[in-house]
VEXDREN-2710 file (C-alpha; in Angstrom, 1 decimal):
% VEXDREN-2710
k/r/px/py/pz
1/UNK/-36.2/8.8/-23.4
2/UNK/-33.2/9.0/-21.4
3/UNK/-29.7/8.3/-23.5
4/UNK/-27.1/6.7/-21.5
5/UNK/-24.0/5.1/-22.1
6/UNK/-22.8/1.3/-21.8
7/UNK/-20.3/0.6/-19.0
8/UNK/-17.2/-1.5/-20.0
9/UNK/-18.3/-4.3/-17.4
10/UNK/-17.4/-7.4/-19.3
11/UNK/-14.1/-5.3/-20.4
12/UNK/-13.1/-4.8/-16.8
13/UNK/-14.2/-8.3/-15.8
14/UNK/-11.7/-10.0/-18.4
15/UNK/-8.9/-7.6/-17.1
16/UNK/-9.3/-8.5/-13.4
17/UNK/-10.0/-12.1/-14.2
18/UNK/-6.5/-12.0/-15.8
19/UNK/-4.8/-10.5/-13.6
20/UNK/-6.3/-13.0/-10.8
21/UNK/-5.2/-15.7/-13.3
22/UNK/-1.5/-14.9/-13.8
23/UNK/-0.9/-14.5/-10.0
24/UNK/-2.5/-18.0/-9.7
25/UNK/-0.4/-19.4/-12.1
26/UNK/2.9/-17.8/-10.9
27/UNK/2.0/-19.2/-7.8
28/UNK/1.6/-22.7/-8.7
29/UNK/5.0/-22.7/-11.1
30/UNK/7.0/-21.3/-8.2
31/UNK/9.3/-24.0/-7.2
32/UNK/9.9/-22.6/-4.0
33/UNK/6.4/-22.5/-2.7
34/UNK/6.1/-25.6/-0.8
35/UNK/8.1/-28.2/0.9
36/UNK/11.2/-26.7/-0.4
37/UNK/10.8/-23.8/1.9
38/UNK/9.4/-25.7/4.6
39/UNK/12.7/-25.3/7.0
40/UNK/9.6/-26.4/9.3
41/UNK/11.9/-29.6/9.6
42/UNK/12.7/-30.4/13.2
43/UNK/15.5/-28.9/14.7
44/UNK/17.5/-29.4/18.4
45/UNK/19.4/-27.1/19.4
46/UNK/21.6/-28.1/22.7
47/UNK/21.4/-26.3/25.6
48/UNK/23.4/-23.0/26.6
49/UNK/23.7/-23.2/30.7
50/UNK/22.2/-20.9/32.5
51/UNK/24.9/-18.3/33.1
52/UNK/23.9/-15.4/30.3
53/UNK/26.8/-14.6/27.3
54/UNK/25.2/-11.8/26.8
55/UNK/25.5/-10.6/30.3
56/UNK/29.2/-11.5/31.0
57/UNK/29.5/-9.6/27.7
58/UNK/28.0/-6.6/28.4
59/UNK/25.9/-5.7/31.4
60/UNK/25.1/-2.6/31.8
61/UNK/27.5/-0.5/32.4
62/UNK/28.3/3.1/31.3
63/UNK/28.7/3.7/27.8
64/UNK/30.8/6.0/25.5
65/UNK/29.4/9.4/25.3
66/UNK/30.7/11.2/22.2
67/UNK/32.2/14.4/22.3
68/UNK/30.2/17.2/22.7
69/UNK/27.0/14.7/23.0
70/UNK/24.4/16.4/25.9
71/UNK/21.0/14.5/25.2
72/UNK/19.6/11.0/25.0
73/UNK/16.6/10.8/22.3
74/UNK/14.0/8.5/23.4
75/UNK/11.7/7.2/20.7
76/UNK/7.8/5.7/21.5
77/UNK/7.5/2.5/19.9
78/UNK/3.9/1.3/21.1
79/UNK/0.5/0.6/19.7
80/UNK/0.8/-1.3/16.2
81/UNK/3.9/-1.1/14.4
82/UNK/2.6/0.3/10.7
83/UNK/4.5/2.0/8.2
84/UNK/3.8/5.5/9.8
85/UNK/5.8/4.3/13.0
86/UNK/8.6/3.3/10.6
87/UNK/8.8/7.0/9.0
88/UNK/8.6/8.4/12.2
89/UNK/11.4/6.2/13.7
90/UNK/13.7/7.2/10.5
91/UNK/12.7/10.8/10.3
92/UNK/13.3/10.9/14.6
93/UNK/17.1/9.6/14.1
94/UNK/17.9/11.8/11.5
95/UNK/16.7/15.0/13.0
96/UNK/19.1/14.1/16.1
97/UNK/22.2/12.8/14.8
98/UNK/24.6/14.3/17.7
99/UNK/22.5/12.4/20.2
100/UNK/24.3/10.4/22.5
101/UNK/22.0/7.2/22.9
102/UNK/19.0/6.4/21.3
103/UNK/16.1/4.5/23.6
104/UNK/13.0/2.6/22.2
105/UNK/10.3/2.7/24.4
106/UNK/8.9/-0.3/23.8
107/UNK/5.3/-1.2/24.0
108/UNK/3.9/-3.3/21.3
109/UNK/2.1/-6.3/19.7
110/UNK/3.2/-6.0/16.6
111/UNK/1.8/-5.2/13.1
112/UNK/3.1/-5.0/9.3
113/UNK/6.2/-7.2/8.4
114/UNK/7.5/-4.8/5.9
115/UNK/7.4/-2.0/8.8
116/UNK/9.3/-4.0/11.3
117/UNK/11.4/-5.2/8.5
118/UNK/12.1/-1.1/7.4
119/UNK/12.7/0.0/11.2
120/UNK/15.1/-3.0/11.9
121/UNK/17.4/-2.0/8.5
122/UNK/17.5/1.5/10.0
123/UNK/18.5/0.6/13.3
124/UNK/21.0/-1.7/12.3
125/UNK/22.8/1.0/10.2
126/UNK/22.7/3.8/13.0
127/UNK/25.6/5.1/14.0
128/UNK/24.9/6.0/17.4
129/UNK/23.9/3.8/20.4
130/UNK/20.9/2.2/20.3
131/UNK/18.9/0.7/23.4
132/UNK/15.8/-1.2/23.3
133/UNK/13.4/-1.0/26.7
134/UNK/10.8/-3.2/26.5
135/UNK/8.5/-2.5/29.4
136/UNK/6.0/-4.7/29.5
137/UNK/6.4/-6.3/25.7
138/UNK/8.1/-6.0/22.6
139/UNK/5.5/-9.2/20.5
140/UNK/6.0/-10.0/17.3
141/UNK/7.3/-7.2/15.2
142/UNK/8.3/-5.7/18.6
143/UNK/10.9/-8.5/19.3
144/UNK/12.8/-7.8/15.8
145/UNK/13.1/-4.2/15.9
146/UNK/14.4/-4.8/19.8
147/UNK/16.5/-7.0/18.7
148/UNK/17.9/-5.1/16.2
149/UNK/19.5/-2.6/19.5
150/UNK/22.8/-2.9/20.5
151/UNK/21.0/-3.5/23.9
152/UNK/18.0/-4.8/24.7
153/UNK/16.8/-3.9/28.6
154/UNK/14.1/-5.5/30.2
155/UNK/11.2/-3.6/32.2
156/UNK/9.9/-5.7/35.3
157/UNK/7.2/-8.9/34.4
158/UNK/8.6/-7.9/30.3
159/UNK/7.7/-10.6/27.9
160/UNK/9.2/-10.7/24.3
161/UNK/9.0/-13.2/21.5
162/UNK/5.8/-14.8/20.1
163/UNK/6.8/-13.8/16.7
164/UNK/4.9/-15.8/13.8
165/UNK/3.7/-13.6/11.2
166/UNK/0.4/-14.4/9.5
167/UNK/0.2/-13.2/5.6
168/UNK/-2.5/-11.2/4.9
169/UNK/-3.8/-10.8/7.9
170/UNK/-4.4/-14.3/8.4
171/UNK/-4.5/-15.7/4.8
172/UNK/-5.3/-19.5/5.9
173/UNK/-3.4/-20.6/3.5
174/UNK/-0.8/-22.8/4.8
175/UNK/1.9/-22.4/1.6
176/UNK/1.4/-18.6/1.9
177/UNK/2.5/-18.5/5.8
178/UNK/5.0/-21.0/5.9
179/UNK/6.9/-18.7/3.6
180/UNK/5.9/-16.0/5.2
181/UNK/7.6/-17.9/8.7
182/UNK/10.7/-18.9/6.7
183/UNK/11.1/-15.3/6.0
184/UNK/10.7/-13.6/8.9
185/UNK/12.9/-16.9/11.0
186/UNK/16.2/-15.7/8.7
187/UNK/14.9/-12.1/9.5
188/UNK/15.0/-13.2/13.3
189/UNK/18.3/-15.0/13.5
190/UNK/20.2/-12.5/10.9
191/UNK/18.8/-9.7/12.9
192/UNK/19.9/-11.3/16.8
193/UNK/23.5/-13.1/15.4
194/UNK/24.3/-9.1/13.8
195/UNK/24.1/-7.8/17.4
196/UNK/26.3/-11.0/18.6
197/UNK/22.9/-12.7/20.4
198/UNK/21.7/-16.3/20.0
199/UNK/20.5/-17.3/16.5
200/UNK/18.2/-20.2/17.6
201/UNK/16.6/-18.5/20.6
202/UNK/15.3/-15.6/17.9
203/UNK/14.4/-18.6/15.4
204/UNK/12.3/-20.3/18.2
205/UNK/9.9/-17.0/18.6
206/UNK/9.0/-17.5/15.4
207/UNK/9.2/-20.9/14.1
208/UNK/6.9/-23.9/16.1
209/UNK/9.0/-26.2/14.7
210/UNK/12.4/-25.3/16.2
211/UNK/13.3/-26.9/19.7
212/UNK/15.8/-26.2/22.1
213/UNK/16.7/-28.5/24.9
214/UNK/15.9/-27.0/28.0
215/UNK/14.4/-23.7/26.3
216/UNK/11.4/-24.7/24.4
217/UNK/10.1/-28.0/23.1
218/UNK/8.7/-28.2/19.4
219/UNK/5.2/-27.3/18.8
220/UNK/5.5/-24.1/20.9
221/UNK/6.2/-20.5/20.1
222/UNK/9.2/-19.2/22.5
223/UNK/8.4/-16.2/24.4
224/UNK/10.8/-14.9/27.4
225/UNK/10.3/-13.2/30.0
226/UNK/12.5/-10.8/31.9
227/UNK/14.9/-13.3/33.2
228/UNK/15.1/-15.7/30.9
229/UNK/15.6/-12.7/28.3
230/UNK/18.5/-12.0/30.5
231/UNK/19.6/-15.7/31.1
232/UNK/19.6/-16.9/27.3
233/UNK/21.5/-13.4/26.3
234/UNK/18.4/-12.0/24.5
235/UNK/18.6/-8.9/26.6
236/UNK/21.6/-7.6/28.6
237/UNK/19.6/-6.7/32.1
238/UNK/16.6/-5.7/33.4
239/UNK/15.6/-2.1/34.8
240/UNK/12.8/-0.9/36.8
241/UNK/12.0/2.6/34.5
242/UNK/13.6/4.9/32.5
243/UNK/15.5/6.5/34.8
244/UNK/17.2/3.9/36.7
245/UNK/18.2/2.6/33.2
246/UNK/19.9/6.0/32.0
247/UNK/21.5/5.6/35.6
248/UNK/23.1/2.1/34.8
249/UNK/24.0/3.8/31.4
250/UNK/25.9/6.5/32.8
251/UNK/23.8/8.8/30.8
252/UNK/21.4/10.4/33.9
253/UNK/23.2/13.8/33.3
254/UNK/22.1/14.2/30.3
255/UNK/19.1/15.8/28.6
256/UNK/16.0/13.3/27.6
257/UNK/14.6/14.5/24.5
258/UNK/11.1/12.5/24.6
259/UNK/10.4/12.9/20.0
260/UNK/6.7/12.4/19.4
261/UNK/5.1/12.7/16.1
262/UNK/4.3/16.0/13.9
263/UNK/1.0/17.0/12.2
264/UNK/2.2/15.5/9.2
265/UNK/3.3/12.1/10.3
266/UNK/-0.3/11.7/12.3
267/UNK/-2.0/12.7/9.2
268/UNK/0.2/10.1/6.9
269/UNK/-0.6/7.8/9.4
270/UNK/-4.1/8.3/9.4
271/UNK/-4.2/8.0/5.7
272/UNK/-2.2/5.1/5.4
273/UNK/-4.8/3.4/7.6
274/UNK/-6.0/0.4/6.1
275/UNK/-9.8/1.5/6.1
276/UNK/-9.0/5.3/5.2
277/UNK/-6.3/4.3/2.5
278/UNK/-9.5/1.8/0.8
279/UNK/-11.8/4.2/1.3
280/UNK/-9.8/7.4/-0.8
281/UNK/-9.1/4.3/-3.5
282/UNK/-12.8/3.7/-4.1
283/UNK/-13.6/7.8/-4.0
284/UNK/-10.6/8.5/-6.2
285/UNK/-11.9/5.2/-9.2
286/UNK/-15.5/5.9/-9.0
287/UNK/-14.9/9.4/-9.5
288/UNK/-12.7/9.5/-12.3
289/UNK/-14.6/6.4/-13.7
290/UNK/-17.7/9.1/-13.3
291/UNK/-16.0/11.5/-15.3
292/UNK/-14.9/9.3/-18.1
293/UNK/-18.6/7.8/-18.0
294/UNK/-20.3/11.5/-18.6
295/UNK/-17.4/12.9/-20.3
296/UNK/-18.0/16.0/-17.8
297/UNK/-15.1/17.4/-16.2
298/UNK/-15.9/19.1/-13.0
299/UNK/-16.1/19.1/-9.5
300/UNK/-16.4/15.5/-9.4
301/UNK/-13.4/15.0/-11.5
302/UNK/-11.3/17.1/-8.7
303/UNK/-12.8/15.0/-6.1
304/UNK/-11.1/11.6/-7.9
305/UNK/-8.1/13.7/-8.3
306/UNK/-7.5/14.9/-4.7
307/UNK/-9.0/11.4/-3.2
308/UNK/-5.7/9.7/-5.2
309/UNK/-3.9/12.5/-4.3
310/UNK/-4.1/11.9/-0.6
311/UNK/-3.8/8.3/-0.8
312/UNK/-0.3/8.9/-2.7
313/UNK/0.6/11.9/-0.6
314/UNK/0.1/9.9/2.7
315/UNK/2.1/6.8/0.8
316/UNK/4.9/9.0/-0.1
317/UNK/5.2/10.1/3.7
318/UNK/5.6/6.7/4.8
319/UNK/8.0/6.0/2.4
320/UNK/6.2/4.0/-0.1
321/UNK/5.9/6.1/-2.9
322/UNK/8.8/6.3/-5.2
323/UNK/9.3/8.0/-8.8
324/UNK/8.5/4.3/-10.3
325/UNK/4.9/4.6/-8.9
326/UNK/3.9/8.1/-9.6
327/UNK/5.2/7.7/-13.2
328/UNK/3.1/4.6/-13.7
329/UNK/0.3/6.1/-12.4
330/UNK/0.7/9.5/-14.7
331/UNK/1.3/7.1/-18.0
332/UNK/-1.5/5.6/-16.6
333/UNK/-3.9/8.2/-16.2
334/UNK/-2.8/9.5/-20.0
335/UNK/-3.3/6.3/-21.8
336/UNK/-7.0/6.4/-20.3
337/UNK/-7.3/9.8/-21.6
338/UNK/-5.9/8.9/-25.1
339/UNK/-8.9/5.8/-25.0
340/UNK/-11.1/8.0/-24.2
341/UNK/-10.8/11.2/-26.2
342/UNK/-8.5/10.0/-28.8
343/UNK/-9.5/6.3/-29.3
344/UNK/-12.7/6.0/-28.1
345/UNK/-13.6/2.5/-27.9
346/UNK/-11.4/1.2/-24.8
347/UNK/-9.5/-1.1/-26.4
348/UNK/-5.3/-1.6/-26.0
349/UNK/-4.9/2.1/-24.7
350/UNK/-7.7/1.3/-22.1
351/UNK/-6.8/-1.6/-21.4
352/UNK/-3.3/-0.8/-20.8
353/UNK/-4.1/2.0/-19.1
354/UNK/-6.1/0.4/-16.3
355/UNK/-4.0/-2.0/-15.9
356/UNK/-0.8/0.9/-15.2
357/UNK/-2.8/2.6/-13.0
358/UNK/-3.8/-0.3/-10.8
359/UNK/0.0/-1.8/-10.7
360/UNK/1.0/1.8/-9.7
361/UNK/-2.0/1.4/-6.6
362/UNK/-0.8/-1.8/-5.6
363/UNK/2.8/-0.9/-5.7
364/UNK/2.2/2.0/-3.7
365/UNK/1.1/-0.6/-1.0
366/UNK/3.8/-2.5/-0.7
367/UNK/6.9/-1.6/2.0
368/UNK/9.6/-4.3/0.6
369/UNK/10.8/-5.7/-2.7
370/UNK/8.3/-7.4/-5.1
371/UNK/9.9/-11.1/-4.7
372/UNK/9.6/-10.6/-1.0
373/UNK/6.0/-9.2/-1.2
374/UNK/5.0/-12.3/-3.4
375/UNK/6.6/-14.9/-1.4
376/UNK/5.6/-13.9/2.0
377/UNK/1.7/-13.2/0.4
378/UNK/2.1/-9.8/0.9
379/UNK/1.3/-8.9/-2.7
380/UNK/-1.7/-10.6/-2.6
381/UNK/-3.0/-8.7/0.7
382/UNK/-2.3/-5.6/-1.3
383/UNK/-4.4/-7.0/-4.7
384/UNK/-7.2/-7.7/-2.0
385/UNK/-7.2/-4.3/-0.2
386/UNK/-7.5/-3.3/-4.3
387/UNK/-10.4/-5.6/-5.3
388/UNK/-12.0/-4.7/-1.9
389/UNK/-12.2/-0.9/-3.1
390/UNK/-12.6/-1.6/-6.7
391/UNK/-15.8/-3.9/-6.1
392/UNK/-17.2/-0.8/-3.7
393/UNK/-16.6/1.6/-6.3
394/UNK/-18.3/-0.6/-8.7
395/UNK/-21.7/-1.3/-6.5
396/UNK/-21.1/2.8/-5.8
397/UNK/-20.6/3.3/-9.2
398/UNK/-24.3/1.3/-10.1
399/UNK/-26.5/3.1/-7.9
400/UNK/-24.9/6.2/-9.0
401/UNK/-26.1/5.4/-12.7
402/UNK/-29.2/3.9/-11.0
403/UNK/-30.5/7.0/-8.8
404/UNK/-28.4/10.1/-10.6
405/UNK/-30.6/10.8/-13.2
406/UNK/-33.2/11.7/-10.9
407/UNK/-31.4/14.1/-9.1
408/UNK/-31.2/17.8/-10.1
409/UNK/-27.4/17.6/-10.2
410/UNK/-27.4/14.1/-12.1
411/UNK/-30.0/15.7/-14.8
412/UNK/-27.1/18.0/-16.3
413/UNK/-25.3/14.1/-17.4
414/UNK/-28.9/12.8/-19.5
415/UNK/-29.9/13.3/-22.0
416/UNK/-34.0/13.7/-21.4
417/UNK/-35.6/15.2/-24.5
418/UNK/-37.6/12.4/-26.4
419/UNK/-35.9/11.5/-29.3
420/UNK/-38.3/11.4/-32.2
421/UNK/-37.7/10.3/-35.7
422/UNK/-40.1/12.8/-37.2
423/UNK/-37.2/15.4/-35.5
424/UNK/-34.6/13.7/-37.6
425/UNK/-33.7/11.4/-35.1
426/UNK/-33.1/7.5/-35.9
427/UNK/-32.2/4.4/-34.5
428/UNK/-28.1/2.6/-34.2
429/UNK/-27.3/2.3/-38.0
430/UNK/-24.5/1.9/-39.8
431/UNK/-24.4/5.6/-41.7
432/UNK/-23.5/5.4/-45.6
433/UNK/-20.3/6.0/-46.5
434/UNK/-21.7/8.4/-49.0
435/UNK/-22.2/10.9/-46.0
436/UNK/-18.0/11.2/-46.4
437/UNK/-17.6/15.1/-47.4
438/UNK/-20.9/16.3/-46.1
439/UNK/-21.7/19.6/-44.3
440/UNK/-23.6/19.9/-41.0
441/UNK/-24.1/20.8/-37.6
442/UNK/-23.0/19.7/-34.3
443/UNK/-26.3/19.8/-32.3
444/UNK/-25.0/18.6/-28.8
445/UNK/-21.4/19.4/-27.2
446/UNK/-18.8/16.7/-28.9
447/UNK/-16.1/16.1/-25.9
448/UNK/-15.3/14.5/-28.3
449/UNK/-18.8/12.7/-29.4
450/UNK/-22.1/14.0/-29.4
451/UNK/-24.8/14.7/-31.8
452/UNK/-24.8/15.9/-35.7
453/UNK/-27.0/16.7/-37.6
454/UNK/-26.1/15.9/-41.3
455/UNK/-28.7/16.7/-44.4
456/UNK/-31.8/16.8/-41.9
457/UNK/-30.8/13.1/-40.4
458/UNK/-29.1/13.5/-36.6
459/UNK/-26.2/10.9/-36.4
460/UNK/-23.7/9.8/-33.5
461/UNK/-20.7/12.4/-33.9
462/UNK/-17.1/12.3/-32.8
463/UNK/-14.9/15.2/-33.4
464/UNK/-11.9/14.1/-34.8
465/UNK/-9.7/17.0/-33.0
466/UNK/-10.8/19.1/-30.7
467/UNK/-14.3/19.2/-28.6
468/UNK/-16.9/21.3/-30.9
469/UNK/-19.8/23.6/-29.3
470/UNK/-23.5/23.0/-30.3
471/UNK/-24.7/25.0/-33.7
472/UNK/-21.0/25.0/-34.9
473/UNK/-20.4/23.8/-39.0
474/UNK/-19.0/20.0/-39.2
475/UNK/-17.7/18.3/-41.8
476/UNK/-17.8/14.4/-42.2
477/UNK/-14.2/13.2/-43.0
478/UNK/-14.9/9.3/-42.3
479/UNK/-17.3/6.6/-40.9
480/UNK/-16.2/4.0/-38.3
481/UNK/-18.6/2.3/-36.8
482/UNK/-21.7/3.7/-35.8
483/UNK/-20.0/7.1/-35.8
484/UNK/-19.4/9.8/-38.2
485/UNK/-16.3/11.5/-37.6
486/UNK/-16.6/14.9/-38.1
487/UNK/-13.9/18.2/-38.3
488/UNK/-15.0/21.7/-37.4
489/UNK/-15.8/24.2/-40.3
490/UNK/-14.0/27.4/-40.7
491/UNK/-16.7/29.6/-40.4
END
């Protein structure tokens, strides 16, 4: 008869249903989450004529080279903007700080709001020149980091703009993205009014609501192309490539350094992957939950332990990784190791335990501050991405308990001798109290609990220190539970 241990399923259940309960409820007490938010009223904005601000403003014409200045850094910003793309970005401008311009070669969609968001604080706070040449789009998340440039250049047919954000992916829930759109609007016109551009054109690529006369009427998303980029001061002029930009720049002397990513920023970006990121969190749980499950530390507790040490490794290269989460994590890990072979029993140390570790996951997740993340349902993508792995992990997790023991690996974790009474084994009782004092035997491994043997009877054991080999002398020091806790003999 194979002896196998219960798993914790109605403990963990409880836990997650909390958790699911107290974000539910903060929700519904937030008195922001709603029509108070919803700057979704109506607004006209008069018309600018059609002679460009921005243009009589600046143009482009040559621009200050610093002393001593001989290259222009020119930075890819195409495919989906992620958090990789953001670490890359900061990591390319402070390599070349003596540069004497700084171009974004924009090519983009967009993607993550907390990316865009990271890049745009960067750019903003640069002290060299920044240009922005969109050729053929800068969407979404594209538009705010180009508008985030002290210029923005237009590529021939360019298109910017479009920039709702959706939370979650898509979250359908209309409370969730309206907050989300509030958010990223003061982003927008913040973002375009810091670099002296029109407020209300940035509000109206990302807000439906707003309406311009003569721009954009209300119900429609704003999206400009190259001259009416140029025409509403959103960009300061158009170029045909690269090269005849630098030109009208004054900056076609000097050298084009063309950065492009490292072997470590494409691996932290292949980490941080959505898929790849869920994937190490289910290896890294069911492993470890493995190991605390058999009690046998080995080569699948290093596979947990280098699965969560990727999927922080790659976080921390993106930035998203602090000192908060990897000490959350580690107080995490111990408090589960203190249920386990301390207090067995997973109660407030387990408990609390779990619930560190999986705030220091979901933290690790998230690329702006916690109100933000809440508000804009960015928190909640990051508790789904979660549950997603945790719910593989368990159905892995299930079938490993399932099909294990009939592998030859999965036989070293059961227990398959036949326990018979006549061999002094017995059924779950309570053991009497008069066994307090008595000598015996361990006659399994206790890490910490096993098997005793205690005047011919065999008895669950825990050692109450340290993990005792089979055949050593025990002594009984108390009963709890089902258990007789047990201390080593000096032999």
């Amino acid at each position: 008869m194979a002896v196998t241990k219960a798993v914790p399923w109605k403990s963990l259940g409880a836990l997650f249903l909390a958790l699911a309960l107290v974000a539910t409820r903060a929700r519904a007490n937030d008195p922001d989450a709603g029509a108070s938010d919803a700057a979704s009223t109506r607004t006209t904005t008069p018309y600018v004529p059609a002679k460009s601000a921005a243009k009589e403003r600046r143009g482009l014409s040559p621009i200050e080279v610093p002393p001593g200045a001989t290259k222009v850094l020119v930075i890819p910003i195409v495919d989906t903007v992620e958090l990789g793309l953001a670490a890359f970005l900061k990591r390319a401008m402070r390599d070349h700080p003596d540069a004497a311009a700084i171009v974004l070669d924009v090519d983009t969609f967009g993607g993550r709001v907390d990316a865009a968001v990271s890049m745009r604080d960067a750019l903003l706070e640069a002290k060299i020149p920044t240009i922005a040449f969109v050729h053929p789009r800068a969407i979404s998340a594209g538009a705010l980091i180009s508008l985030a440039c002290e210029l923005v250049v237009m590529g021939e047919g360019a298109s910017i703009g479009a920039a709702t954000p959706y939370a979650g992916g898509g979250s359908g829930s209309p409370e969730v993205d309206e907050k989300m759109v509030s958010y990223m609007r003061t982003e927008m016109r913040a973002t375009a009014e810091a670099r002296g551009r029109r407020g209300d054109v940035a509000e109206a690529m990302v807000d439906a609501d707003v309406e311009i006369e003569g721009v954009i009427q209300a119900g429609k998303l704003l999206t400009l192309d190259t001259d009416r980029a140029v025409e509403l001061g959103i960009a300061d002029g158009s170029a045909k490539d690269l090269d005849e930009l630098l030109a009208r720049l004054g900056l076609e002397r000097l050298t084009v350094v063309r950065e492009t990513e490292n072997w470590g920023e494409e691996i932290a970006r292949f980490l941080t992957e959505p898929t790849v990121s869920g994937i190490l969190l289910s290896i890294g749980m069911l492993a470890l939950a493995m190991t605390f499950y058999t009690q046998n530390f080995g080569l699948l507790t290093l596979l947990g332990l280098v699965a969560l040490g990727l999927f922080f490794g790659g976080h921390s290269a993106v930035e998203l990784v602090g000192m908060e989460e990897v000490l959350l994590l580690l107080a995490g890990l111990l408090l589960l190791g203190v249920e386990v072979f301390v207090l067995p029993g997973f109660g407030v140390a387990g408990v609390l335990g779990l619930g560190l570790v999986l705030a220091s996951l979901v933290m690790a997740m998230i690329g702006v501050p916690l109100e933000v993340s809440f508000d804009t349902g960015i928190l909640v993508e990051a508790i789904g991405r979660l549950a997603m792995s945790i719910v593989f992990a368990a159905a892995m997790g299930a079938i490993a308990v399932r099909f294990l023991p009939r592998t030859r690996a999965g036989r070293r974790f059961v227990l398959e001798a036949a326990t018979r009474s006549e061999e002094g084994y017995t059924s779950h009782r309570t053991p009497a109290p008069s066994l307090v004092g008595a000598l015996g035997e361990a006659v399994t491994d206790l890490r910490p609990t096993g098997k005793v043997r205690i005047d011919g009877s065999i008895h669950d054991g825990r050692s109450e220190r340290t993990f005792i080999a089979p055949g050593a002398k025990v002594r009984v020091i108390r009963v709890e539970g089902f258990e007789l806790v047990v201390r080593e003999e000096d032999s």
